[in-house]
N, C-alpha and C positions, 0 to 999 in steps of 0.2 A: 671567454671573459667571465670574471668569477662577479657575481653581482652583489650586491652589499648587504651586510647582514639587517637584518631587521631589528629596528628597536623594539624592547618589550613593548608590549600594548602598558597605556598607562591606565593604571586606575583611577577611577571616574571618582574625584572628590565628596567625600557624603554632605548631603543638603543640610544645610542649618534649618532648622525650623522657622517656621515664619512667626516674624512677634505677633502677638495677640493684641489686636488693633483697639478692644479695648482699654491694655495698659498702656499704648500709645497714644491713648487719646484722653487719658486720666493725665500721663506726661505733660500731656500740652496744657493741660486744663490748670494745674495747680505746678507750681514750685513745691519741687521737693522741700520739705521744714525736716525732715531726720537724716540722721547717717547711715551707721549700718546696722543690721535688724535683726544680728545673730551675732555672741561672742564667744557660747561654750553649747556642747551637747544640753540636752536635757536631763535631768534626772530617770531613773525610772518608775518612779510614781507620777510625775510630769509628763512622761510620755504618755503613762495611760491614761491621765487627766485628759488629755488634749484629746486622747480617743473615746471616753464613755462620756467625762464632763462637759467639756469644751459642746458638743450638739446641742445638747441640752439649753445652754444660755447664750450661745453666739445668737448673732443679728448678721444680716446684711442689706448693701442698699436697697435690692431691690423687696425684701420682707416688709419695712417700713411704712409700705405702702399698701402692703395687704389688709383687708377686714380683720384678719385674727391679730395681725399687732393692734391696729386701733382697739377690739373689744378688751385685750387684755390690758390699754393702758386709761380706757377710759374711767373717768372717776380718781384717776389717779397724778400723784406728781409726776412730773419726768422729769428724772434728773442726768447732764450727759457730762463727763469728763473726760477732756482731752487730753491723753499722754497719762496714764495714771502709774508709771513707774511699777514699784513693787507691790504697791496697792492699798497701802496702809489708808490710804483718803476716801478710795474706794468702798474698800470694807465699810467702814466706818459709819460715810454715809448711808448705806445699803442697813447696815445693823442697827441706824437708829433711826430710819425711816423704814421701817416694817411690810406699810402698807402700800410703798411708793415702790419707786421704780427708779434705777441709774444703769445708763448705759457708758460703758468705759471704753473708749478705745485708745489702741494702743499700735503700734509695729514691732517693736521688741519681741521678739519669740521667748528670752527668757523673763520678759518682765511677765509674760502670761503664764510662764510656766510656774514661779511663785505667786503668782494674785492667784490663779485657779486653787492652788493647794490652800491659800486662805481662803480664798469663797469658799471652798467644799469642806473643809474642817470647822466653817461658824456653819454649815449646812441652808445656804444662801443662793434662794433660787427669786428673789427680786433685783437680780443682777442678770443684764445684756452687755456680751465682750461684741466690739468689733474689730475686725485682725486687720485692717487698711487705714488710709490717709484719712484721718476723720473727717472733712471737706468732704468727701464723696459720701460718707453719709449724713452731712449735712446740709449738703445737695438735694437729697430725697427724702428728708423729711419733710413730714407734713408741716404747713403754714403755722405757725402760734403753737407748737405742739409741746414743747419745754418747757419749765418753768423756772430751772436754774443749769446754769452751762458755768460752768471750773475749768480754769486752763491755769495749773500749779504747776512753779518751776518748768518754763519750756527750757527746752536751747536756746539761748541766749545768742550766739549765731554772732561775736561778739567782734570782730573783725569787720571793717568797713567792705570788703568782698563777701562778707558773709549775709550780711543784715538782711538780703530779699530774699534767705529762707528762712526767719523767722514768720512762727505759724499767725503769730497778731499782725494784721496788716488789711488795709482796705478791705480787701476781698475777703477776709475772715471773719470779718465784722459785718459786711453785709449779709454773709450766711448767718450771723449769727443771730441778725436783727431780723431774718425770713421765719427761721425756725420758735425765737422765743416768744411767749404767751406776751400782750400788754403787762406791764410790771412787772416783766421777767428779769431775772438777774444774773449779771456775769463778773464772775469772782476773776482776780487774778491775781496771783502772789509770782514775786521774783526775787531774787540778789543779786541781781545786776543791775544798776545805777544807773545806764544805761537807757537798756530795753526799761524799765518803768519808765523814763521820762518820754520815750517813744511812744509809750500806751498812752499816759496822758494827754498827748498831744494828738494823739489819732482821733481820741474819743472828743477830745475838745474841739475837731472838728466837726463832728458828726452830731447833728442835731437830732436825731434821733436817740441818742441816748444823753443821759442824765448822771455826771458822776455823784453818788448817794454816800462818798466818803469824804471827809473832814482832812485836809493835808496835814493835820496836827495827827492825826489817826493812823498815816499810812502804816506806824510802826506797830502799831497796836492787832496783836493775833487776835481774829473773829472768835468768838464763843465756841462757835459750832466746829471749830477746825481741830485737825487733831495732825501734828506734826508728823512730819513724812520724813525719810530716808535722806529727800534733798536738800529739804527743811533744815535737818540737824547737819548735816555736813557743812550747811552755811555760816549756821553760828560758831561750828567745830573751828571754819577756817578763818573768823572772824570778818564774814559780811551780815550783813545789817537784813532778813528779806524786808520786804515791802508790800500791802496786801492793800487792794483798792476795788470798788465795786461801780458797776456800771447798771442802771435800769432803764430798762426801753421802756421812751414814754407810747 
């Protein structure tokens, strides 16, 4: 009696890597506020930016907390902006505070790959990039350590399923109230109609800060501000932005 053929031996499925328990645990911690974080290659000057540049002035959470950030910011401004697009607000403040300090973060792998070629052709080393969800590095900064925080044109996130990842929301405000010096200040500009009357309404609950802008004013572009990319495609498509400030008493 002829016995039955053998099935191949099967091959042994390869292992998926195990996720890394701390971006599991950043997951849990915050709502994702961005989409997606890549849309084209880099350039080739970009790439080498990212490779000799990018050391140089990156930050991360856990630096913040070293003695060598504190000696290098002490005596000094600190300025942080979140989401800083192609960097033109970036630059800007960096170029006209000299002796200060801004740290930009951002997820966009092309947004850094244009802001870097601007920092390094104004030759701008009072500039710190962070490449993650700026919440985790405002997690671990130090107590009162800011003295102005900019969050210009977020995502708007403008669909009523969308709204709990826009990045203004309770919990971004309590970071923002841990991190900022007394009389610190928090800029926000938007064109969406919207999300401003949500910020209003967040900060009017929260006594801890002080709106320091005139409703007659919202329309009115701050001195110090130098229009951005999202900026002009607002006015381009005919909305209105809207610029309001908040100081922690």
């Amino acid at each position: 009696m002829n016995s039955k053929p053998t099935s191949p031996e099967k091959k042994a499925k390869p292992q998926r890597p195990l996720a890394d328990p701390e971006k599991i645990k950043n997951r849990m911690k915050f709502q994702p506020s961005f989409g997606r974080t890549r849309s084209r290659p880099l350039t080739g000057k970009q790439k080498e930016l990212m490779k000799t540049y990018f050391p140089k002035v990156s930050i991360t959470a856990e630096a913040v907390g070293s003695q060598e950030f504190k000696a290098r910011v002490a005596g000094k401004k600190l300025f942080l902006e979140i989401g800083f697009g192609v960097g033109e607000h970036l630059v800007h403040v960096a170029k006209t505070n000299p002796n200060d300090i801004i740290i930009g973060c951002e997820v966009y792998q092309n947004s850094f790959g244009v802001t870097l070629q601007r920092s390094f052709n104004e030759g701008l080393y009072n500039v710190m990039f962070f490449q993650h969800d700026s919440r985790l590095l405002m997690d671990a900064l130090p107590e009162g350590s800011v003295d102005r925080l900019f969050i210009l044109f977020p995502d708007p996130w403008p669909k009523n399923r969308q709204q709990k990842r826009r990045i203004i929301n309770q919990q971004t405000i309590g970071l923002a109230h841990k991190i900022l010096k007394t009389g610190g200040v928090i800029r926000v500009a938007t064109d969406d109609i919207g999300y401003f009357e949500s910020v209003l309404e967040l900060f009017a609950g929260d006594s801890r800060f002080k709106k320091v802008t005139d409703a007659n004013k919202y329309k009115i572009v701050p001195d110090d501000h130098v229009e951005t990319k999202y900026h002009k495609k607002a006015l381009k498509e005919g909305r209105q932005p809207g610029f309001v400030e908040f100081l922690k008493l």
